[in-house]
N, C-alpha and C positions, 0 to 999 in steps of 0.2 A: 281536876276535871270531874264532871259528872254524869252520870251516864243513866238515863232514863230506857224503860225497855215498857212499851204499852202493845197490852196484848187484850184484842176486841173479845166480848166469850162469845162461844161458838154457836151457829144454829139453835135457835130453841122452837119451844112450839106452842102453836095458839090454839091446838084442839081442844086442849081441857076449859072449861070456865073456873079458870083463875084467875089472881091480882099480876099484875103483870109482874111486880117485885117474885113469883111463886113461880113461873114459868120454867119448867125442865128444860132440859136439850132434848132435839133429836137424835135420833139415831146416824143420820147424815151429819149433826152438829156433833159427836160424839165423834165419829170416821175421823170428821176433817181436826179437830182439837188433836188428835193423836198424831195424825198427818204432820200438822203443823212442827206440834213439839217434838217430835224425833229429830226432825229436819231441821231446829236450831240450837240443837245441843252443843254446839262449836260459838255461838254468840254469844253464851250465857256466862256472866263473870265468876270468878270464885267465890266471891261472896257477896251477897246481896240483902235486901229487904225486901220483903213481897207482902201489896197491898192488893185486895182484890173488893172489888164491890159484896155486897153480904148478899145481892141476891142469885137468887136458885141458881139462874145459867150462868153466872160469871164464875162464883163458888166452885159450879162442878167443871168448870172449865177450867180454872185453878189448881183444883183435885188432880185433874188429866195431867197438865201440866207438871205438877210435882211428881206425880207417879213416874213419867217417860224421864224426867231430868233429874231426877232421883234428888230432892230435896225433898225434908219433912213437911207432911203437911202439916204442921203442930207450929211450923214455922210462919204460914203462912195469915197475916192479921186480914178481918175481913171487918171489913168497916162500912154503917151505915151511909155514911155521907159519898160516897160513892158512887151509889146508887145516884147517879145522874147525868143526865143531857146536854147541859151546861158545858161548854169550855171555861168560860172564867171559874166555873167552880172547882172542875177540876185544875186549873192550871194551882188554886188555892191551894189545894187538897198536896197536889206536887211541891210544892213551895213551900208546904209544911215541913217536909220531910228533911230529919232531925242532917246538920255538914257531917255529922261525923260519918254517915253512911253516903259513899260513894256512887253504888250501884242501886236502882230502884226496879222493881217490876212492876207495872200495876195491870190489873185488869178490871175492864169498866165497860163502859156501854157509847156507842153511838147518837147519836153527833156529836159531842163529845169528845169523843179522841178524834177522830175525822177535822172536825176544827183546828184542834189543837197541834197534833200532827203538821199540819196547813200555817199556823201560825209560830212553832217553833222551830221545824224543818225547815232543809232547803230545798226541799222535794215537795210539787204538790202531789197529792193524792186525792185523785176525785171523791171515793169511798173505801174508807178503810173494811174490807168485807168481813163478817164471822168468822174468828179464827184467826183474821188477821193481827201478824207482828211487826210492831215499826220498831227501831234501836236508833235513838238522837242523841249523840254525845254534843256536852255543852259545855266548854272553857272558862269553869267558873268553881271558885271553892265555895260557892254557899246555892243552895239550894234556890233559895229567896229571892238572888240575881239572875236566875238563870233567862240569858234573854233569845236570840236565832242560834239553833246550835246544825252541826252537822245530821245529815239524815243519813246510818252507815248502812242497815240493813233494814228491805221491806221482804215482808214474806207471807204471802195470801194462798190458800187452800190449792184455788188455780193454777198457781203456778207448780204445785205439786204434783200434776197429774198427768 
């Protein structure tokens, strides 16, 4: 079995004139990232891979992440190709990911996971919000197969409060 855990990063912000890849969190994107990851500390496998997009907000939403679930951040690989909108890219990106590693996390960006979620789950989800966590286990020993799998846990800012 395989067990995918895709987590959106959290609020960022469009006040500065930057590149979008450059974009911080907020302060409210910072709140709900912590919100989130405390509150799925019981989801998270013993041992995992953690892939995060390399840009600013997904990065430091990653950060938050490891910090509250107490994984190293030294752990955690950030990879350009990532950085994207794309479901079939990412579904690629997932499909990469080496059978010998069971558990995956990744963090990415919108539409994107929103899609994909939609297409691998049995759960739809109109939009996956900022901060938001989906967990789809998938009944399959290779990554590469992985085709509809279950949707176990969804968990959005919202519902935290």
């Amino acid at each position: 079995m395989k067990q995918l855990l895709l987590i959106r990063h959290a609020k960022s912000s469009w006040d500065a004139p930057l590149h979008d890849f450059d974009r911080p969190l907020t302060g409210k994107g910072i709140q709900d990232a912590h919100l989130v990851s405390t509150h799925i500390n019981f989801h998270i496998p013993k041992t995992f891979l953690v892939w995060s997009s390399a840009a600013k907000r997904a990065a430091e939403t990653a950060i938050i992440f490891a910090q509250n679930l107490s994984f190293p951040i030294e752990s955690i690989i950030f990879k350009d190709d990532l950085y994207t909108f794309d479901d079939r890219k990412l579904e690629q990106i997932i499909k990469s990911c080496p059978n010998d590693c069971d558990h995956l996390i990744v963090f990415g960006h919108n539409e994107a996971i929103t899609n994909f979620v939609n297409k691998f789950g049995n759960v739809f989800i109109d939009n996956v919000s900022t901060s938001g966590f989906v967990k789809i286990n998938f009944d399959s020993l290779s990554w590469n197969n992985i085709e509809k799998g279950i949707t176990q846990k969804v968990v959005f800012p919202r519902d935290l409060k």
